[in-house]
N, C-alpha and C positions, 0 to 999 in steps of 0.2 A: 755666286756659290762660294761657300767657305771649306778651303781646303784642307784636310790632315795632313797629307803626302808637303813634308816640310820644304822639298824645293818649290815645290809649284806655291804653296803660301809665300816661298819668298818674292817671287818673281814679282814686279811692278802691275798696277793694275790694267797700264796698256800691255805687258806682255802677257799677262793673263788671255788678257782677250783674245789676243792674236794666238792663241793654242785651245783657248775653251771649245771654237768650233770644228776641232778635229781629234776630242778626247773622247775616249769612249768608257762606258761604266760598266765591267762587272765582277760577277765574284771569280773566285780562283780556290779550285777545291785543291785541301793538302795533297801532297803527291804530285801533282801536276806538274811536267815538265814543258819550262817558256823557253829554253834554251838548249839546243841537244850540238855536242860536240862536232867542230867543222860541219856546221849546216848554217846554211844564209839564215839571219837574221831579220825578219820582216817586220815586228816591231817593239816599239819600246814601252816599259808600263812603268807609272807609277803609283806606287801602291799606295795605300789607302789607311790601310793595317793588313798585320800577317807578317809573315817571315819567308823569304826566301834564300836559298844555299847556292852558293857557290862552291863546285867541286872541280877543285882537279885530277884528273885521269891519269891512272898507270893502267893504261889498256883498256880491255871493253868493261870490267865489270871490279875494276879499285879505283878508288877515290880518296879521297877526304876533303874536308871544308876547308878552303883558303878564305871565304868573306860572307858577310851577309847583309841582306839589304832588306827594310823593311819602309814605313812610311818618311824612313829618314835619309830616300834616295832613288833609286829608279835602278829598271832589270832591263838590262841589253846597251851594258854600257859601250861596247864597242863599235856602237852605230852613234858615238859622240864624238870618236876619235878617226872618223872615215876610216872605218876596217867592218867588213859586214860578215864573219865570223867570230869566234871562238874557238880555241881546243875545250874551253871549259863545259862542263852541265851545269843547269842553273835550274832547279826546282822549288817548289813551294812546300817547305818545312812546316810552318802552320796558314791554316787557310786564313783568305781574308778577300779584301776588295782593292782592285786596282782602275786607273783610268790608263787606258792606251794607245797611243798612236802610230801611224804608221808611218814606217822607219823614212821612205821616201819626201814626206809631209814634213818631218819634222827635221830634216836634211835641210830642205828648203826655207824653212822659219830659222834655222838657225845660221844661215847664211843672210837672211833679211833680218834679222832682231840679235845684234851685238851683243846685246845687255843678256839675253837667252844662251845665247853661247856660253859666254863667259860664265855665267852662275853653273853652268852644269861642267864648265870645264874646273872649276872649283870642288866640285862634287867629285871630279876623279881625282884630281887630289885628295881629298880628305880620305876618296876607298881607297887609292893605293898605299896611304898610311896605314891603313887598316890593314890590308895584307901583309904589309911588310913586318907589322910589330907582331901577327900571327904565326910570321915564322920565325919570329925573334922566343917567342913565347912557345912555340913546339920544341927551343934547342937549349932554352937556359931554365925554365918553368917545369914545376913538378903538376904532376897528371890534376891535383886538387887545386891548384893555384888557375892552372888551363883552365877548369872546369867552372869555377867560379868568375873567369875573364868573359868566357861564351856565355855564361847566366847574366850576368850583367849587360852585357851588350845587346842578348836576346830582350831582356828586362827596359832596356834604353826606348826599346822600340814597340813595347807592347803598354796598353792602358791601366792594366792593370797588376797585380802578383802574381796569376799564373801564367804558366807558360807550357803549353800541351808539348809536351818534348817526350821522347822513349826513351828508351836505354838503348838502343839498334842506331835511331838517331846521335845521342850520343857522342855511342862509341864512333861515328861517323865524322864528327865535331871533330872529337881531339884524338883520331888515327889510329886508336887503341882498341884491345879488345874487349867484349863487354865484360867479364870478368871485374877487369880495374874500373872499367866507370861505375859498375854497383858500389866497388870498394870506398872509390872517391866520393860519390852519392851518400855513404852511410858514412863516411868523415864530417860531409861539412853539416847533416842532415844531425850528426852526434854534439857539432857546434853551435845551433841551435838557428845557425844562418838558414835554411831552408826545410819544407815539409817533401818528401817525396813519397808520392805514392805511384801506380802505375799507370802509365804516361801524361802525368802531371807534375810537375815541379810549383811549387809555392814560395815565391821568395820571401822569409820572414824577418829576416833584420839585412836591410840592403847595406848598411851604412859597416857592419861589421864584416859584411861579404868583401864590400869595398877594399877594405882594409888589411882583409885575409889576403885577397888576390894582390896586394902591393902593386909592384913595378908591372906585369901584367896586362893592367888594366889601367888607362888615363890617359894616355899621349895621344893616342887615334881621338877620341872623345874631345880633348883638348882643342885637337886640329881642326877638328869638322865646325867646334864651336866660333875659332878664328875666322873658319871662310864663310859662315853658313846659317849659323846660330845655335842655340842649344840643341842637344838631343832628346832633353826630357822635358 
């Protein structure tokens, strides 16, 4: 079987094996939460395609996105670092297909399979850089710079130019209220970098998007391609 989900294609053809008989295949409708704040973790997926959010919590019902993970990583990273919570939420922003196993199972393979550990412990390297340049980027980044960092990152990880995003979502992304992400929407949408329409975004010149977002966007990217491979 040939896989999307980019760790698992890394991983050697004997440690394939030793995880292909306890992955499981299905879809993941948007919306769906695989991770709910301090609640045990039972298991780990890696996605397929889609997009999943990583939120952190100021109480029951604020958030915003600190990461996101799509075919280019796996959702329930805390059962990699022996910790079987989160404060975090972790939902499915666009839908798609994951394979997944269970947390206990693959505790155990990665205590028998080195080489398994280690590539995924590589993996939270490359997301904690990812978080870290997010908060770098919410304290030195202007709202359209942010905005065009999460299009592109979203864009990293999807097959094609669009990207079914809202304006609710968003404003979710980058903390703000939707007000400013219309605003920012019709900045870069006036640049000729993207088409937006209602909840789809169309990236049209990725390479000038690139460009726009500067310092913003490349270091996370850079890192994950050091330990991991490319993203795109």
């Amino acid at each position: 079987m040939a896989y999307d989900n980019k760790l698992l294609r890394a991983l050697s053809p004997t440690d394939q094996e030793a995880l292909r008989p306890h992955l499981k295949w299905g879809e993941i409708e948007r919306g769906t939460v695989l991770v709910s704040p301090n609640v045990p973790i039972a298991q780990v997926w890696f996605p397929e395609n889609g997009l999943s959010s990583i939120i952190a919590m100021s109480g029951a019902d604020q958030g915003i996105e600190v990461g996101l993970a799509g075919r280019d990583g796996l959702i329930g990273l805390p059962l990699i670092l022996d910790a079987d919570r989160t404060p975090h939420r972790i939902f499915m922003q666009v839908a798609g297909a994951a394979h997944s196993i269970d947390g206990d199972v693959l505790a155990r393979l990665l205590n028998e399979h080195a080489t398994i550990r280690n590539l995924l412990l590589r993996y939270v390297q490359a997301y904690a850089t990812q978080t870290t340049y997010t908060a770098l980027s919410n304290a030195v980044h202007t709202v359209e710079e942010r905005l065009a960092r999460w299009l592109l990152m979203s864009h990293d990880r999807q097959d094609d130019d669009e990207i079914p995003l809202t304006h609710d979502f968003l404003a979710l992304m980058l903390g703000v209220r939707r007000p400013s992400v219309t605003i920012a929407l019709h900045s870069l949408e006036g640049l000729g970098f993207i088409k937006a329409t209602r909840g789809l975004i169309t990236v049209r010149k990725r390479a000038d998007l690139e460009e726009f977002a500067g310092a913003s966007y490349g270091v996370p990217e850079a890192e994950y391609d050091r330990l991991i491979g490319p993203l795109r």
